[in-house]
C-alpha positions as CSV (number, residue, x, y, z in Angstrom):
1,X,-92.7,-22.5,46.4
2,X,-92.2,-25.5,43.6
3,X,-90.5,-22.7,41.5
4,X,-87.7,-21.6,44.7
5,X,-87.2,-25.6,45.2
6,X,-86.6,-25.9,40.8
7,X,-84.5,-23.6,41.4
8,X,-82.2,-24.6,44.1
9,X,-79.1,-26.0,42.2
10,X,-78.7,-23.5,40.4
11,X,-78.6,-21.7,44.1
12,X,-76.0,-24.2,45.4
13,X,-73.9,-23.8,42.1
14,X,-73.6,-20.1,42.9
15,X,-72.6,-21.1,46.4
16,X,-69.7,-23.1,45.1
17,X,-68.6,-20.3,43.5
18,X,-68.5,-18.0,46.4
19,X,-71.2,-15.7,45.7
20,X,-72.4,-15.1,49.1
21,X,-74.3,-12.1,50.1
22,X,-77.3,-12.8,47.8
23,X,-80.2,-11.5,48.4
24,X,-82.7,-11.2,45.6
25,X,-83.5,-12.9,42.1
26,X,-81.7,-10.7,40.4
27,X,-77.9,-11.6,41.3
28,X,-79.1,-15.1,40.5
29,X,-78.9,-14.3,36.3
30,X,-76.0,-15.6,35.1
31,X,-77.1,-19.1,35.8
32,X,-77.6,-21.0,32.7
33,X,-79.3,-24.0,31.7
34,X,-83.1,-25.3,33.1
35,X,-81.8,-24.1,36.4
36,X,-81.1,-20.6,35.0
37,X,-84.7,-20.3,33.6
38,X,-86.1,-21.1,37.0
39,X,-84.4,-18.2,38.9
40,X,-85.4,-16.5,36.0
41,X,-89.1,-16.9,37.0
42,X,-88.8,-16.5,40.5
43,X,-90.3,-13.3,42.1
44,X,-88.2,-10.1,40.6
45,X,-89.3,-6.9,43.0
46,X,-87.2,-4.9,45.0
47,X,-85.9,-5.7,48.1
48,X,-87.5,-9.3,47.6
49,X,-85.7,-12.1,49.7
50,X,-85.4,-15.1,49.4
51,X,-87.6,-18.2,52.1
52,X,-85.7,-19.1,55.0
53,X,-84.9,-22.4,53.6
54,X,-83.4,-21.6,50.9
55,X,-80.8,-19.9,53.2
56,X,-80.4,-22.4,54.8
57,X,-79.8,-24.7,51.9
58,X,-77.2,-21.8,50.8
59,X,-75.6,-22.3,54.0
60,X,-75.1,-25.9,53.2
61,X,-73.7,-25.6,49.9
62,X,-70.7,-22.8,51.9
63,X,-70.4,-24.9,54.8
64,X,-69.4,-27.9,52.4
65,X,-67.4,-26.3,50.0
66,X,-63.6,-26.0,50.0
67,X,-61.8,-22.8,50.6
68,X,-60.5,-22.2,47.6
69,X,-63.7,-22.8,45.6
70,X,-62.1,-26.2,44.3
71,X,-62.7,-29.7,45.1
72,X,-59.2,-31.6,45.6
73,X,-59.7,-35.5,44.0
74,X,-58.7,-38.2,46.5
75,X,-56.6,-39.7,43.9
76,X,-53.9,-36.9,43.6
77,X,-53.9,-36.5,47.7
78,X,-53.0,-39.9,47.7
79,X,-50.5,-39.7,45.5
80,X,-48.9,-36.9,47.3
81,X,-49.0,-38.4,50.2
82,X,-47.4,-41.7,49.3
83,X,-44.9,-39.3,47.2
84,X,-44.2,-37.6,51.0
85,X,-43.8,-40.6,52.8
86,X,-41.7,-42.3,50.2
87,X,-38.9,-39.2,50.6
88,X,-39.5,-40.0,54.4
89,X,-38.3,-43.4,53.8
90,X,-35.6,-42.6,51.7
91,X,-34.1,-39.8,54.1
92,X,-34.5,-42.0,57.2
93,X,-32.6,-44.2,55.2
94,X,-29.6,-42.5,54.1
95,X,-28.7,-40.9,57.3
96,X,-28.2,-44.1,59.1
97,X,-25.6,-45.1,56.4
98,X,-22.4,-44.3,58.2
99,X,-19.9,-42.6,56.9
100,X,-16.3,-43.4,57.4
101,X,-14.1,-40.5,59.4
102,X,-10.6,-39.6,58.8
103,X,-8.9,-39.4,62.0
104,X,-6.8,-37.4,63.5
105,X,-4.0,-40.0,64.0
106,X,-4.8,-41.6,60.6
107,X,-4.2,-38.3,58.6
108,X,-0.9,-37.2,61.2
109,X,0.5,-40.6,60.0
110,X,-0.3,-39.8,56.4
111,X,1.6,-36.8,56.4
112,X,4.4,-38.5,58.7
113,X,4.8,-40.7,55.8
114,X,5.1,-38.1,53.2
115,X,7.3,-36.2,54.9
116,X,10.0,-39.3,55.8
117,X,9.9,-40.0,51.9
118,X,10.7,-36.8,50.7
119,X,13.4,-36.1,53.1
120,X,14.8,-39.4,51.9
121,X,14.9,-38.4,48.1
122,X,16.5,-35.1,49.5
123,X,19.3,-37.0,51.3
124,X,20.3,-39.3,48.1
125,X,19.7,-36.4,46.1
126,X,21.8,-33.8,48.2
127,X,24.7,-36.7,48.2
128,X,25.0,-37.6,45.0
129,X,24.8,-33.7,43.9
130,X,27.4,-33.4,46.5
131,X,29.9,-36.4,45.6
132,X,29.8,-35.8,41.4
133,X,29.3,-32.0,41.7
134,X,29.9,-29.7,44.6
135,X,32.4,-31.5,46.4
136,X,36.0,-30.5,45.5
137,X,38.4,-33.3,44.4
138,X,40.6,-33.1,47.2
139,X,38.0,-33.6,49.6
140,X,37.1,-36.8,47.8
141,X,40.6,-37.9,47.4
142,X,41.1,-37.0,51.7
143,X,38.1,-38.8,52.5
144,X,39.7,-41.9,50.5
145,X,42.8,-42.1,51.8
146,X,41.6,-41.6,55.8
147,X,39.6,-44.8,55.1
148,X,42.8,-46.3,53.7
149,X,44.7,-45.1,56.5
150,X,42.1,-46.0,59.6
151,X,42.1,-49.7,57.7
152,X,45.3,-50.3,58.3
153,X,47.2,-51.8,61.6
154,X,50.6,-50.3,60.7
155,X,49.1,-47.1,61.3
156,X,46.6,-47.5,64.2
157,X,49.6,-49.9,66.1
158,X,51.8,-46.4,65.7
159,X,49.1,-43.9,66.4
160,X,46.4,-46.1,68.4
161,X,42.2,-45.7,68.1
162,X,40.6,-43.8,67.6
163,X,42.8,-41.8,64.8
164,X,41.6,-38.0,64.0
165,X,42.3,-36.1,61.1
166,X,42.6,-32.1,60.5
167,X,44.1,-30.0,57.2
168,X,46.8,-27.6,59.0
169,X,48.2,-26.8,62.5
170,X,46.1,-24.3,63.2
171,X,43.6,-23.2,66.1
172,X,41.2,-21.6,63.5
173,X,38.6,-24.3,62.6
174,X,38.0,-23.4,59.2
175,X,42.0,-23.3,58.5
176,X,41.9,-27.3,60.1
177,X,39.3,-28.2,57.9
178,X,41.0,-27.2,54.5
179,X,43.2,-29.6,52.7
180,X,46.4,-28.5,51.5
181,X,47.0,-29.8,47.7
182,X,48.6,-29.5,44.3
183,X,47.2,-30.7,41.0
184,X,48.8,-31.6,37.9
185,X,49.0,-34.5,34.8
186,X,51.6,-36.6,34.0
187,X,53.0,-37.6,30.8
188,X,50.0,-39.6,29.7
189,X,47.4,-37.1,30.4
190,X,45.8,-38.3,33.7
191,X,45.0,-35.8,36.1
192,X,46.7,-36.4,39.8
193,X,46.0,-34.3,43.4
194,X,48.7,-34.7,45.7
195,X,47.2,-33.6,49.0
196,X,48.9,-33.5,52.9
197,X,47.2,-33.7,56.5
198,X,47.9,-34.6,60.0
199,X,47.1,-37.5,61.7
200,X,46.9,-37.6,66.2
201,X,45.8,-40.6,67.8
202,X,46.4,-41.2,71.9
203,X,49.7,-42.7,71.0
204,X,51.6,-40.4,68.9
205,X,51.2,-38.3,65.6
206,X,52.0,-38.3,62.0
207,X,52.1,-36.5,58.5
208,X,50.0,-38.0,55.6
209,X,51.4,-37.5,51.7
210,X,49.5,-38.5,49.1
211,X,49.2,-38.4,45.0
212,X,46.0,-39.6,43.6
213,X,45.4,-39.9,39.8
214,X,41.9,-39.8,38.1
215,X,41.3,-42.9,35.5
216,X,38.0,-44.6,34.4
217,X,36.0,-42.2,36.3
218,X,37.6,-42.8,40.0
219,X,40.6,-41.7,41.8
220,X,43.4,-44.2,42.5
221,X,46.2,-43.8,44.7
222,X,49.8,-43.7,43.1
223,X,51.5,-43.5,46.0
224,X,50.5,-42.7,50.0
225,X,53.3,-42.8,53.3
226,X,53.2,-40.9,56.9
227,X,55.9,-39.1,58.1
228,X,55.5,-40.2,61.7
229,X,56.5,-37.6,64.6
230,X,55.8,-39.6,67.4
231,X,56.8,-41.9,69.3
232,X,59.2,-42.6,67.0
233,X,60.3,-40.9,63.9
234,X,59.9,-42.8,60.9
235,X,58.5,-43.1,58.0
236,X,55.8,-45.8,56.7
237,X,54.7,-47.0,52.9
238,X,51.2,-47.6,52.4
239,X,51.2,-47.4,48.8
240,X,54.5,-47.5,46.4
241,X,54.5,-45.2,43.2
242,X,53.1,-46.9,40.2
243,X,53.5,-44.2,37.7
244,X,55.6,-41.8,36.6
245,X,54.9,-38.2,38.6
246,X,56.8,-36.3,35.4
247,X,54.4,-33.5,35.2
248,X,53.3,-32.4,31.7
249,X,55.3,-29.5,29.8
């Protein structure tokens, strides 16, 4: 009896390492140490078991050892915990920071803006394209001399307001919309447009003639009258000749 209660840590050591179903001394002999040589001198024949007690103390050692054959330390649980709670902390945190939206309003007005700008640069782009490079010169020489004209109250007392403009006597739209004209230069080398178009107003109607010539970059008018039809025939001066109309050899 005093030998089986020598030897009982050894027993329990072997319970920590999950050696259950022992029965006799002889799975006990890879213990090492004092406790070893006491199993080694417990009772040895076959089929010998072991007291009751012991079993019981066996059952002890299993009952209170971890699954896994491993003690966990308290310190590193801790840690893990505190490690755990602190990510808690951190996400409860950052999903209560709020986070500014981009309406729908917001981003239509952003794009409303956009939008206005750039049509904008298209407009002064598209006219000064137009003006300096796709618009003929007698168009920019007509559109000079009906500002002229509509200026003036020797022709709106003859014609009244408002005053129209067209190119030819013609129902075809496209044939009222093109300017008859002639260009040439003169003796010093300036280029000149003469152009012609018709005039209506609700009081009577008229014939424009004008020659434009082209110096320092912009036209200038040599001379402009109207041949008026109605409601009297005459003819009114705007704009004497300055220059000689000799055209160039």
């Amino acid at each position: 009896m005093s030998r089986l209660r020598s030897a009982l840590p050894a027993l329990r050591q072997l319970a920590l390492l999950g050696g259950p179903g022992i029965t006799g001394p002889g799975a006990l002999q890879g213990c090492a140490g004092p406790a070893g040589k006491a199993l080694a001198q417990l009772p040895s024949a076959a089929g010998a078991t072991l007291p009751a007690f012991v079993g019981l103390e066996l059952a002890r050692s299993f009952a209170t050892a971890p699954a896994g054959g491993r003690r966990q330390r308290p310190g590193r649980q801790a840690g893990s915990q505190e490690l755990v709670s602190a990510e808690e902390e951190f996400s409860a945190i950052t999903d209560k920071i709020p986070q500014r939206p981009v309406g729908v309003v917001e981003g239509t007005s952003y794009t409303v803006i956009i939008l206005a700008a750039l049509g904008f640069a298209a407009a002064v782009l598209y006219a000064a394209v137009n003006e300096l490079l796709l618009q003929p010169a007698e168009y920019t020489c007509y559109n000079k001399t009906l500002d002229l004209i509509r200026d003036d109250p020797r022709v709106t007392v003859r014609l009244g307001e408002p005053v129209h403009a067209y190119g030819t006597e013609s129902r075809n739209r496209s044939a009222r919309q093109r300017i008859p004209h002639r260009e040439y230069q003169d003796v010093e080398g300036r280029q000149h447009i003469q152009i012609q178009f018709h005039l209506s107003g609700p009081s009577g109607r008229a014939t424009v003639n004008a020659d434009m010539y082209l110096e320092s970059g912009a036209w200038k008018h040599n001379f402009l009258y109207l041949d008026v039809q109605e409601p009297i025939r005459q003819q009114v001066v705007l704009v004497r000749p300055e220059v000689q109309m000799v055209p160039a050899a």
